[in-house]
Each structure stands twice: as C-alpha cells, then as structure tokens.
N, C-alpha and C positions, 0 to 999 in steps of 0.2 A: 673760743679757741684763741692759744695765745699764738702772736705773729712767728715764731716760730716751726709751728704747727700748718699753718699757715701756706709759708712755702715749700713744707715737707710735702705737704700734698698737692701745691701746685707744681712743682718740679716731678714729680712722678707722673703726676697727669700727663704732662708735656713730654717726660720719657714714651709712656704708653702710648700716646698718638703719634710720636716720631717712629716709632718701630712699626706698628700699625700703619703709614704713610708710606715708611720703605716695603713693607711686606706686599701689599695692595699695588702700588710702582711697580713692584717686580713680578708680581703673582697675575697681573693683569697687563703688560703693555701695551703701548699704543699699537696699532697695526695701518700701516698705508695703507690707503682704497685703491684696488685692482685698478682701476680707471681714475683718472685728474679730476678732480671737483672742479680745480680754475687754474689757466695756467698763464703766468707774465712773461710776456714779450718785453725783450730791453729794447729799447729804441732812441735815436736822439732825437727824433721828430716827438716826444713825448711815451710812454710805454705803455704797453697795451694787456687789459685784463680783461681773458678768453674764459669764455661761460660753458669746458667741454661737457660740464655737468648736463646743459639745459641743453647744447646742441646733439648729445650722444643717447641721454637715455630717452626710453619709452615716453615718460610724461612729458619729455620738452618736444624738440622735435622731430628726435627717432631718426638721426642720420647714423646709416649704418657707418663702421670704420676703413669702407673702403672708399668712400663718398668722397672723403678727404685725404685719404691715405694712400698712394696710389700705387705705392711702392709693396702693399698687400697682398700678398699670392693666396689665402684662403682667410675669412673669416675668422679672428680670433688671436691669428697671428700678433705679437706684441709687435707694433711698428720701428721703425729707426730713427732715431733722432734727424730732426732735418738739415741740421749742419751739416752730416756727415758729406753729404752730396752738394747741396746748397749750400754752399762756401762764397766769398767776395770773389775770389777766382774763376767761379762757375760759370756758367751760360747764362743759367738762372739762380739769384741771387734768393735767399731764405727772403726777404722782405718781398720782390719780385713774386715769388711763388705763393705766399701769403695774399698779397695784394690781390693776384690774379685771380686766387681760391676763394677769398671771403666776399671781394669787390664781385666777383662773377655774379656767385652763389644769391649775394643780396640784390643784385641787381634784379636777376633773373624772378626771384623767388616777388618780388617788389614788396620785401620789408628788410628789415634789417640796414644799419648803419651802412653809409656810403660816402658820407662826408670824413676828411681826415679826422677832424675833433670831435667824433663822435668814440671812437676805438681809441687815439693818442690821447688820453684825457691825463695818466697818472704823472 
C-alpha cells in the first residue's frame, strides 16, 4: 500500500470512531446516583472525604437516612442541604452539627474516626 493510501484509511478510520464516540456519548449518558457515593467537606482545618456510600447502604453500615438527617419527616424524603439552616450566623454552625453528629455517633458506636486528622486529612 502506497503512503497515500495509507492515510486515506487511516483518516476514515478515525472519522468512523469519532462519530461512533459522539453517538455512544449521546445515545448512553452518564446518569447521577440517586444517593452520593462520597461527599467533600471544605474545611480550613483540612477537608473532609465522607464515605455516604458505606455509611448508608445495606452492605456497609445500613444507617437509615433519618439517623443523620433529622430534618426528615418520612423515609425517602430527598434531604435539604445543611447550609440552608446551618449558617455561620446560626445557633449551630454546619461544622458544629457535623462534629456533634459523627463525633457522637463514633464515639458511641466505639469505632469510627474521633481524632481531628483522622477525617481533615485532604
């Protein structure tokens, strides 16, 4: 095969997998998980990567979503963001409430992270 030959078929090629690539992209999208796999907390004491995956579903440790959620009136209900209430102005402040929720929970539970650099690691 002469080099012009060559790239007639490799530029078709590379046509045919780019149309194929947008079709597949678009014919299949990504879709969000109903529930957070993992969710960051921004912090300045360091930021913190939350495992809601392992603490919500069945195989990890099966905490239902009112456990933590408290603002829940039934089961299933999508929660509110905790800013909206938990402000720097508040009573109790989102890191406060956090603190108090995981710090409790592990305390109680006697596993789970309780030291600050165990959670502010990122």
């Amino acid at each position: 095969m002469d080099e012009k030959k060559q790239k007639k078929v490799a530029y078709t090629l590379l046509v045919i997998l780019f149309v194929v690539g947008v079709v597949c992209y678009a014919a299949f999208p990504y879709r969000a998980p109903e529930e957070p796999v993992r969710i960051l907390f921004k912090s300045t004491a360091g930021n913190v990567l939350f495992d809601h995956k392992q603490h919500a579903s069945e195989e990890g440790y099966g905490f239902a979503c009112t456990d933590c959620h408290h603002d829940l009136e039934e089961q299933g209900q999508k929660p509110t963001a905790c800013t909206e209430c938990h402000t720097a102005k508040s009573k109790v402040t989102k890191e406060d409430a956090f603190h108090a929720q995981c710090r409790a929970c592990h305390e109680e539970g006697g596993s789970g992270p309780v030291k600050c650099s165990a959670c502010h690691a990122l």
